[in-house]
N, C-alpha and C positions, 0 to 999 in steps of 0.2 A: 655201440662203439664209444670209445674212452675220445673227451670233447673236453676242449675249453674254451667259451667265445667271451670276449673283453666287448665290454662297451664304456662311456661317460667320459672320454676325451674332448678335446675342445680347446678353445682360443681362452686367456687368461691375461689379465696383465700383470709384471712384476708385483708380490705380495702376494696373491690372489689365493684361492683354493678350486679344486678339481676331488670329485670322487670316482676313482674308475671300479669298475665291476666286472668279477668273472666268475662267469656263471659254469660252474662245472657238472657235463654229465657222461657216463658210464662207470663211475666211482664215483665213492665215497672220500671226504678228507681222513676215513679211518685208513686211506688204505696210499692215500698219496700226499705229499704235500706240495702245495701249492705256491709259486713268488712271482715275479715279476722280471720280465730287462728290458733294457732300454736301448734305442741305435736311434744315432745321430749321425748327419753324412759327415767326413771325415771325423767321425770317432771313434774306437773299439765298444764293441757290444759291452753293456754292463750290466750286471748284475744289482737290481736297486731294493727286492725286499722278497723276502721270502716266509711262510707261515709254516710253523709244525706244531699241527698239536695232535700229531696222531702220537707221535713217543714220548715216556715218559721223559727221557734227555732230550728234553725242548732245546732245537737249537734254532729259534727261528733268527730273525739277519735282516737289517740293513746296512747298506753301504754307508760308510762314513759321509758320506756326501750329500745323505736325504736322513741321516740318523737329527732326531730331534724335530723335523719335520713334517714328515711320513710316517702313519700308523696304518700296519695291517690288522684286520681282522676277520674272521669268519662269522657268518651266519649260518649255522648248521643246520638248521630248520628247509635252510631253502637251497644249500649246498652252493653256496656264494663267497666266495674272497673279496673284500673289497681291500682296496688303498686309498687312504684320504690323505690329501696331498695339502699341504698347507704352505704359508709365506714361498711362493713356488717364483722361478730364478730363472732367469734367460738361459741358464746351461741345463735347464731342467727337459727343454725341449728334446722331442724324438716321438719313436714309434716307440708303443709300451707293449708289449707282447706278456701275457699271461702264460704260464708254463705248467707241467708239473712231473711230478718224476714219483718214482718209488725210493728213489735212494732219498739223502738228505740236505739240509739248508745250504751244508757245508759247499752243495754241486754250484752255489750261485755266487760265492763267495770269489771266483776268478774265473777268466774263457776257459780253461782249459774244465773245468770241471761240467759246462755247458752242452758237455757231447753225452752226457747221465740225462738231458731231460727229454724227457719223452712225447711231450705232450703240448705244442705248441696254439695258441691263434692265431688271430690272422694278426693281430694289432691294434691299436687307438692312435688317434694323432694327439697328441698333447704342444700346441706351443702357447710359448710365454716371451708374449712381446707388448708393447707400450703400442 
């Protein structure tokens, strides 16, 4: 069965760093790609990072908002995405949900394109408070 379970959420204070991890299995990243979003209670679900390095037209994605920040990367060995989260912000807080889809980055880039992923977790808790 096609899986993705997120762990390494946690309490941080402003500045701080977090690495979350998700662990993918019944595919391969040859075959999906893999990103992230994020819910906060009164905010719209967002799309915060997304990896493709199955196509050659890499379009992997972060939101302007964790751009410079936030680095995705895969470890293909063990079929792992992580996000290392770094100088991380009180609006950083929410539930991070690991995702993935067959289509592409582009599906993480607004809600409307969030009805493409296929492949949800359950979640990590991530807050950032003093």
């Amino acid at each position: 069965e096609v899986r993705v379970a997120e762990s390494g959420g946690g309490q941080v204070q402003p500045g701080g760093s977090l690495r979350l991890s998700c662990a993918a299995s019944g595919f391969t990243l040859d075959n999906y790609v893999i990103g992230w979003l994020r819910q906060a209670p009164g905010k719209e679900r967002e799309g915060v990072s997304c990896l493709n390095i199955r196509d050659d037209d890499d379009d992997t994605y972060y939101s302007d908002s964790v751009k410079g920040r936030f680095t995705i990367r895969a470890d293909n060995a063990k079929n792992v995405v992580y996000l290392q989260m770094n100088n991380l912000k009180a609006e950083d807080t929410g539930v991070y949900y690991c995702t993935a889809t067959r289509a592409r980055c582009g599906s993480y880039r607004q809600s409307f394109g969030h009805r493409y992923l296929e492949v949800w977790g359950q979640g990590t808790l991530v807050t950032v408070s003093s």
